[in-house]
N, C-alpha and C positions, 0 to 999 in steps of 0.2 A: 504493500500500500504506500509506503512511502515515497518510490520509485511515482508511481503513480503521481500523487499528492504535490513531488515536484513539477511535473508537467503543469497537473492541472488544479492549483492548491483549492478548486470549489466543486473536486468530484465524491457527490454526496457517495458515491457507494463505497468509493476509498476512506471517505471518513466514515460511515459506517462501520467499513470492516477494519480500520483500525481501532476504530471506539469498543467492537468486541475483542479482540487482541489484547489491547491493554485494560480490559476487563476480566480477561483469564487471566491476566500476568499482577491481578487484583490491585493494580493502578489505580483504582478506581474513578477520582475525584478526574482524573486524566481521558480518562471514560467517556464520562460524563459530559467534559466539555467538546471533547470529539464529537460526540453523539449529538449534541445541543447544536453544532455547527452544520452536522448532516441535515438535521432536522428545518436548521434556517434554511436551506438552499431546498429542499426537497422537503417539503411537510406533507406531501402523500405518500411517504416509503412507510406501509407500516413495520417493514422489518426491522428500522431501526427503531422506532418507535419501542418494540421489542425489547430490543439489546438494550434500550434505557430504563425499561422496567425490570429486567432481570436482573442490570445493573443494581439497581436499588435494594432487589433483594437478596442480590449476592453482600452487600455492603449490612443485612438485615436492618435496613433502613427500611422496614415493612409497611412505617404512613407513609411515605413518601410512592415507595409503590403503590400502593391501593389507591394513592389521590393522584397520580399519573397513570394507573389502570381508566380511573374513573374521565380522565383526559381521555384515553384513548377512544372509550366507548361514544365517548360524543365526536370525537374524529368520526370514527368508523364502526359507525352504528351495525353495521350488519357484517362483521367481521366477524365469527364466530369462536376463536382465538381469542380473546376478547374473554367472553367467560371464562375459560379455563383457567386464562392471568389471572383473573379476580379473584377466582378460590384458590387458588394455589398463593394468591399473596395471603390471602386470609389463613387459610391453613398455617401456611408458615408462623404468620405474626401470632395464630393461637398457641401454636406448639410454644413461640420463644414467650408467652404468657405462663404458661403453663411453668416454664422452667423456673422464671421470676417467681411465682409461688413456692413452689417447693426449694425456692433459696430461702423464700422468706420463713417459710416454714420450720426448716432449718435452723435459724438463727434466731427465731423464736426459744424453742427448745434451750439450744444454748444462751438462752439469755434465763430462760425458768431454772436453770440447772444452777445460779448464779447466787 
């Protein structure tokens, strides 16, 4: 992508695919802004669109994704992708609920024990 990027420094699919690259490479915030840039130049790719929700939830930045899922869906009302993001960002953000409880839970205990 970068080879690319020199050419054509406003080729939304290069920034794209480098906004998911330095999102495996857990860059993230780097991500982000790649992605944000793809997205200025081309606001109908929903794949990056994608890669910046996933972003968020790779970062478990989980409101952030469900209120950029919720972006999406008024993008692309009838993308059906679309749902799946949503619960799966919800799922996620319950699971890491879930753990916050049984921290707290935890140290509950260790504080009765005191």
């Amino acid at each position: 992508y970068v080879e690319v990027l020199k050419r054509d420094p406003e080729n939304s699919h290069a920034l794209g695919g480098k906004g998911n690259i330095l999102r495996a490479m857990k860059k993230y915030d780097d991500a982000i802004e790649s992605l944000n840039e793809s997205i200025k130049i081309d606001p109908e790719n929903y794949w990056t669109y994608t890669i910046k929700f996933w972003t968020y939830e790779d970062m478990k930045n989980y409101q952030d994704a469900i209120n950029f899922e919720n972006t999406m869906l008024e993008k692309f009302p009838n993308e059906e992708k679309n749902i799946l993001n949503l619960l799966m960002g919800f799922y996620k953000a319950r699971g890491n609920e879930i753990k916050v409880k049984e921290y707290n839970e935890k140290i509950q205990k260790l504080e009765d024990l005191k």
